[in-house]
MARPAZA-889339 format. One record per residue (C-alpha): z negated, y, x; residue in one letter. Coordinates in steps of 0.1 Angstrom, whole numbers, plus 5000, padded with zeros to 4 digits. Layout:
% MARPAZA-889339
ZYXA;...
***
This chain:
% MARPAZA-889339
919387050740X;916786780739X;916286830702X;919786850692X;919786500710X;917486370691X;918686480659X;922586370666X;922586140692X;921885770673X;918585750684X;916885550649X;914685280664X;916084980649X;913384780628X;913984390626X;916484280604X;915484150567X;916584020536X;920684010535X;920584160568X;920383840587X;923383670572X;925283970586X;926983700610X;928283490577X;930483800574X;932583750606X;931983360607X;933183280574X;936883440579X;936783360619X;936382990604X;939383050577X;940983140603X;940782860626X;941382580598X;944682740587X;945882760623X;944782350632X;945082260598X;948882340598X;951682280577X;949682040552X;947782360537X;951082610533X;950682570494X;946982610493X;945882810524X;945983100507X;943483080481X;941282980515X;941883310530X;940983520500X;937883310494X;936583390525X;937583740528X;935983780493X;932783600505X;932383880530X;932984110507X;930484010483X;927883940514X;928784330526X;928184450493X;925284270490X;923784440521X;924984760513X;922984770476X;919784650501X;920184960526X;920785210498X;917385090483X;915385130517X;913585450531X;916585600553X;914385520585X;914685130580X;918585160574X;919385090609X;918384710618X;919284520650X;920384200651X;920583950682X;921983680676X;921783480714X;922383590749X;925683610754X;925583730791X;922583600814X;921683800845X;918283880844X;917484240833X;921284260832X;921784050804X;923784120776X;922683970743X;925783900714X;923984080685X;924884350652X;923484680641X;923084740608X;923285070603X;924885320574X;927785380600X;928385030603X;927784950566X;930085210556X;933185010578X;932284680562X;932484810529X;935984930536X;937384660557X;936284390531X;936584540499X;940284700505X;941084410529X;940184170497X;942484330474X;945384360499X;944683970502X;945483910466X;948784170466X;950083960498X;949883600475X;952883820455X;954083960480X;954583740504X;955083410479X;958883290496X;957483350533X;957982990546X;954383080570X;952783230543X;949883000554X;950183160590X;950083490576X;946983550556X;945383290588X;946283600613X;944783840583X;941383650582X;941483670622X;942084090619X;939184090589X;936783870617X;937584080648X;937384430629X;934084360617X;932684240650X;933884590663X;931784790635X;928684540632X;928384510674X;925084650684X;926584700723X;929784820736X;930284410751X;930484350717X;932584610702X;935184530730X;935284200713X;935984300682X;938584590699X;940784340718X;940584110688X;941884350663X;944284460690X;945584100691X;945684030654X;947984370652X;950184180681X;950583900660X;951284050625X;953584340637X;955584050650X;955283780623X;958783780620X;959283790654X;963383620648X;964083930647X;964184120683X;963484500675X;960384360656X;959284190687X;959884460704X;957584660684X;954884400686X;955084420723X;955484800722X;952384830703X;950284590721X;951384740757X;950585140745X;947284980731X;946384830766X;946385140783X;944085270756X;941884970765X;941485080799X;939985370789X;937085160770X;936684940800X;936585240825X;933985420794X;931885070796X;931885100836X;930885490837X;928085400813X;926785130825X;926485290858X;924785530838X;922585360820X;922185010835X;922984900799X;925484850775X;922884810741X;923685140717X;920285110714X;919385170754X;921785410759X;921585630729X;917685670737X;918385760771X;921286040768X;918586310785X;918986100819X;922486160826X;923886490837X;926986660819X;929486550843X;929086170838X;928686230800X;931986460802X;933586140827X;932285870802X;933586120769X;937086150783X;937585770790X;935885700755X;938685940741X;941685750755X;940385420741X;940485610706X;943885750713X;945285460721X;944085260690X;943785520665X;947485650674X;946785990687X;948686190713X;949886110739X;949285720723X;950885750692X;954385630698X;953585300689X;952585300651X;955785410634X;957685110648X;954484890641X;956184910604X;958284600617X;955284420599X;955084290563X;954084590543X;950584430534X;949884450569X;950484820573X;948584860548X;945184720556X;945584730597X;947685010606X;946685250574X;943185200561X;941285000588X;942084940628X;943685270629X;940885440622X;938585190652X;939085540676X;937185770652X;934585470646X;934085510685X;934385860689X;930985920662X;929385610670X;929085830708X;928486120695X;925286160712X;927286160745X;929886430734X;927286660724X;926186700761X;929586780772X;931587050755X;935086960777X;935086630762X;934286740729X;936987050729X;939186730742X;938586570712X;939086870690X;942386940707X;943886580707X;942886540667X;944786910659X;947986860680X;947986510664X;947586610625X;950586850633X;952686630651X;952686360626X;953086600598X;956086730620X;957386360621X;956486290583X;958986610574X;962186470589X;961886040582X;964285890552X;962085560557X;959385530533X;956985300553X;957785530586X;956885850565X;953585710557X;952585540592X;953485900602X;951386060574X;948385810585X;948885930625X;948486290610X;945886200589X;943586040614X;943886370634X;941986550608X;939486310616X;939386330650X;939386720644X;936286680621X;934886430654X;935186720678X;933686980658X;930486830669X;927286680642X;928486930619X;931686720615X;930886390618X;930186300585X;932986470573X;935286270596X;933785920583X;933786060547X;937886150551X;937985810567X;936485640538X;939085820512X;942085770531X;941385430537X;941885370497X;944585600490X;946685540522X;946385150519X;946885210476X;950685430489X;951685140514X;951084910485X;953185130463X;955985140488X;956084710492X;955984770455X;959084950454X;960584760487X;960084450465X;962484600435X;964984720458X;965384430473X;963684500509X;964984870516X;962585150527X;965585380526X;964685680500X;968085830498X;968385500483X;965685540459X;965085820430X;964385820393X;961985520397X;959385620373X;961385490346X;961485110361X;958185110379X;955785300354X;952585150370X;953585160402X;954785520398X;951385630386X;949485460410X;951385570438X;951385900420X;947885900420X;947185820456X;950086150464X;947686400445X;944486230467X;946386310497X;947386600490X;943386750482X;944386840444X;941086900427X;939486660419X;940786370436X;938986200471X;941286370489X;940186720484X;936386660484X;936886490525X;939886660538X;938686980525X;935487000541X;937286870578X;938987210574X;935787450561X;934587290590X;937087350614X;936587750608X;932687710617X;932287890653X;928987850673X;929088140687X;930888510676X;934088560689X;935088200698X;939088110698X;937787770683X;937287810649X;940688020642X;942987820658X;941587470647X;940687630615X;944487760608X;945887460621X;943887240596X;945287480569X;948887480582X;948487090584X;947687080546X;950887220536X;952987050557X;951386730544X;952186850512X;955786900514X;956586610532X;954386360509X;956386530479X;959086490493X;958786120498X;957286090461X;960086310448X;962686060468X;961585770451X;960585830415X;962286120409X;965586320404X;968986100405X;968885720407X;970685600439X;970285230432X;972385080459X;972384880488X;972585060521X;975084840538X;977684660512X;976984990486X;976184700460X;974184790427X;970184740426X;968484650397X;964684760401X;962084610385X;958284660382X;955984410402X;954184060393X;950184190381X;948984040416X;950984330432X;949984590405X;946284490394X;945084600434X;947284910434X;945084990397X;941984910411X;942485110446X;943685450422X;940285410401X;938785470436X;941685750449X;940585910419X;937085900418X;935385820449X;935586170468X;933886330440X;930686080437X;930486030471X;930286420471X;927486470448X;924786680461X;925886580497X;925486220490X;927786080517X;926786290540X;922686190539X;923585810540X;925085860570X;922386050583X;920385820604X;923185770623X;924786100626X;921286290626X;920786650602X;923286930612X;922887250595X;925787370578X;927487660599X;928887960583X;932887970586X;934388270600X;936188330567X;934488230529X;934287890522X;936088030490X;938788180506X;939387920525X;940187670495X;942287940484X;944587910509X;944587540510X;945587560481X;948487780484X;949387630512X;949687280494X;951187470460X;953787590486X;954587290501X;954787050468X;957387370451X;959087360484X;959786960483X;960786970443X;963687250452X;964987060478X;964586700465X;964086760427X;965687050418X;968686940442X;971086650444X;969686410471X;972386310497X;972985960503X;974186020537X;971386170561X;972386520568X;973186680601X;970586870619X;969586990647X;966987140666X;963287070654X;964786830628X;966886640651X;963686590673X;961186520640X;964086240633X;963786090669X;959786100666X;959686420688X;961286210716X;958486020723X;959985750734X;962585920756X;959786140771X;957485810780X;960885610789X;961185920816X;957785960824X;956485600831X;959085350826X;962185470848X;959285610874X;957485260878X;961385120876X;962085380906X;958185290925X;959184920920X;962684950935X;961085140964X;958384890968X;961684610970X;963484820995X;960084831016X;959284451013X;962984391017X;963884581048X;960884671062X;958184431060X;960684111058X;962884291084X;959684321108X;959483951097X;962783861110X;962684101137X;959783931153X;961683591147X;964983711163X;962983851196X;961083471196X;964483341193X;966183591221X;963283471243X;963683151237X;967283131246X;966683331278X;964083051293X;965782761275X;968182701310X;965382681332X;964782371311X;967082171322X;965881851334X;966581851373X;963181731395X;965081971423X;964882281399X;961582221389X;960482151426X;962482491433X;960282701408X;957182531417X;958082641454X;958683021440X;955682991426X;953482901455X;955483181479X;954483401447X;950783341446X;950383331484X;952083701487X;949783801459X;946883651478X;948083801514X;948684191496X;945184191481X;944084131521X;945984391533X;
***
């Protein structure tokens, strides 16, 4: 156990930070300060404050790749460096220092969140161009860009929970930018109340382990994982696992991110697609050191990221909503990466890898779909849609492009990450285990499921019979391809949707970058050939893709959704999600509040009053003796006196 500890558990002594590394804080100062002069700075920037957000998002960018070129040329036992930056917290040996780790984990994040964040910048200056509070906008994005790269670059949990209630706040504000309207302040509030009771799993984590521990410095704790026993690891892995499903959208937390498409498009695709999404499978292998001494957390883990990727896939089958069939494609998709985090150091990379591909291809679709919500004049309906390749070319390509990568068609990203979640998946430790064919199946039924309901959503829009009218009035829409500041990102993101699975792949490049953080793991023989296993991914995907061009190719599409019932009446209603937590937690803290009410009401005022009344009863029962006569009082003081004396002359007696 010890060594498989040391070899998993993050336990690189960090060396002091050099070169590059120690402008690591320029990264999250320079958009935090963005940030704050487009919020004070007000109205008197709107045509302008812009170009100030990209700047500094592109300034990180260009610092993060800067530091990433300087890792990749040091020996892989210098690539983790620690950072403090002041003491944030004093109390004596207590004290909690505000610092970064620069790590390949942490490096990997910052290349994502800056370099896909940067380009969804410049698509928003299109895309958002007749937004009155445009300025507000890309203010709020350089707030999310700040607060998500606190949570990677933290070098303690203190910090990380920083970064997690600030991404968590900048997803508030965004999914309700256009808050005039009530259901999409609704979903703001929805998504930031399901997301609170994730955080209380992160705070309760940060208690268990600091009682643990003593600490909360990854650096601390990680070299210290022999000193706890495998209930408080199992404790402090289950609270560390609602935090993830709560931000990363995972069952039972996942109700939130299909109405968290209330927000402009942009948004969904940089926050709730490609980057804070994906915070819970951040956490879940940054601690992987922990889940490795307990096996209940870890099969947790497993078991959450599986019922997930199908549920979502479920979801994704049954939605006529183009932005809702890809926040439910994303929910599914960040359970294969919370599969590939519960399978243990043999998954880990894997996980991060997937994470790394999706976050391009996913955010390269959502672009695609404001693209096509931008030519049909702000509808996401796709019975409204079809035969769009011939008036969108580039965005049909792109998007076309990013459909193949999720899909894991040779030899695009998505088959050299998602691929390897699911070889992995059918890796057992020992002979005989249920593990590795039930995950390992349910990663392969996953894949074709994805694949029907992605085609059908790409068949829907581009393809078969235009449907080029307004959902309401019935009017006539004329589409028309986007400005270059909408397509030139969407270009840019396929070159990497194409391309970056397979270099990344290359004699198991990926995977030994990541290795000081994620420690060796030998490579684990799958139950079934790692052959036959693509093979029936494959098929599986050939199946669904055939399946999706009969129905919505081969087929008229109907305007009007169809009846159905059963599973596809409850796919339609988000597997009654809502209705199921509206029963579970709202009505029953309605019912406990309404009982609390009665009780305060009736009994504890009623005690109250009861107590007054029997002062008052009192009251009026002496009040006549009160009345003013010297003979009555000379009469009870006489009373009084034959009183005491018989008292005195019976104790004689």
């Amino acid at each position: 156990m010890l060594n498989l500890l040391t070899a998993a558990s993050n336990v690189v002594a960090p060396v002091p930070a050099t070169g590059l590394a120690t402008q690591a804080w320029l990264m999250i100062a320079i958009p935090l300060a963005s940030f704050t002069f487009l919020i004070l700075a007000g109205r008197a920037t709107d045509k302008w404050g812009h170009w100030v957000s990209c700047a500094a998002t592109a300034t990180s960018m260009v610092l993060g790749l800067g530091m990433i070129i300087q890792a990749l040329g040091l020996p892989a036992d210098q690539r983790v460096q620690n950072i403090d930056l002041f003491t944030w917290i004093p109390a004596g040996e207590h004290s909690i220092n505000f610092g970064l780790r620069i790590d390949p984990l942490s490096l990997t994040f910052v290349g994502l969140v800056t370099f896909v964040g940067f380009l969804i910048h410049v698509y928003a200056i299109a895309y958002m161009e007749h937004d009155k509070d445009r300025r507000r906008f890309f203010a709020y994005l350089n707030l999310f860009i700040a607060a998500m790269l606190t949570l990677v670059l933290g070098n303690s949990f203190a910090v990380l929970f920083v970064g997690w209630e600030g991404v968590g706040l900048a997803s508030y504000l965004l999914i309700g930018f256009w808050n005039y309207r009530l259901d999409y302040a609704k979903a703001a509030k929805k998504a930031f109340v399901m997301n609170r009771v994730g955080d209380v799993g992160l705070l309760l984590g940060m208690m268990a382990i600091f009682a643990a521990f003593g600490t909360l410095d990854y650096t601390r704790v990680f070299s210290s994982l022999d000193s706890i026993t495998t209930n408080q690891a199992t404790m402090i892995g289950l609270f560390l696992l609602l935090a993830a499903c709560g931000k990363s959208a995972q069952f039972p937390l996942q109700a939130w991110l299909g109405d968290a498409m209330a927000g402009p498009t942009p948004v969904s695709a940089l926050i709730h697609a490609a980057t804070m999404v994906t915070a819970g499978v951040y956490l879940m292998v940054r601690t992987g050191g922990i889940y490795v001494m307990t096996p209940v957390a870890t099969t947790f883990v497993a078991i959450i990221g599986a019922i997930t990727l199908l549920f979502g896939a479920i979801v994704g089958c049954a939605k006529d909503d183009i932005k809702k069939v890809l926040a439910a494609s994303t929910m599914s998709q960040i359970g294969y990466m919370m599969l590939g985090a519960g399978l243990g150091p043999i998954g880990w990379a894997f996980a991060i890898f997937h994470l790394l591909t999706h976050g391009f291809f996913k955010a390269q679709m959502f672009l695609g779909a404001g693209s096509v919500m931008h030519a049909m004049g702000d509808q996401t309906n796709m019975r409204r849609f079809g035969a769009l390749k011939g008036a969108m070319k580039i965005t049909w390509i792109t998007f076309g492009i990013g459909w193949l990568a999720i899909l894991g068609i040779p030899p695009f990203s998505g088959f050299w990450s998602k691929d390897k979640i699911i070889e992995a998946a059918f890796v057992a430790d020992t002979a005989g285990a249920w593990q590795p064919w039930v995950l390992g199946f349910v990663a392969l039924i996953g894949a074709g499921i994805t694949a029907f309901y992605m085609s059908r959503l790409f068949f829907m829009t581009f393809h078969g019979e235009a449907r080029w009218t307004t959902e309401a009035e019935g009017e006539p829409v004329h589409p028309h391809e986007s400005p270059a500041l909408m397509t030139v990102p969407m270009i840019i993101l396929s070159v990497f949707s194409v391309a970056l699975g397979g270099v990344l792949a290359i004699n198991g490049a990926f995977v030994t970058w990541l290795e000081p953080v994620t420690g060796h793991a030998e490579h684990g023989e799958p139950v079934l050939p790692a052959t036959v296993i693509m093979v029936l991914t494959l098929a599986a995907i050939a199946v669904g893709v055939v399946y999706a061009w009969y129905l919505y190719v081969k087929q008229p599409v109907n305007k009007a959704v169809p009846a159905g019932n059963g599973l596809v009446h409850a796919a339609r209603n988000d597997m009654y999600q809502d209705q199921i937590n509206d029963t579970l937690f709202v009505k029953t803290t309605e019912a406990a509040a309404t009982g609390v009410n009665f009780a305060d009401r009736h009994l504890v005022d009623g005690a109250v009053r009861g107590i007054s009344a029997l002062v008052r009863g009192l009251g009026s029962f002496t009040a006549p003796t009160q009345n003013g006569h010297m003979r009555s009082y000379a009469s009870y003081t006489l009373l009084g006196a034959i009183a005491l004396l018989a008292t005195a002359l019976i104790g004689l007696l």
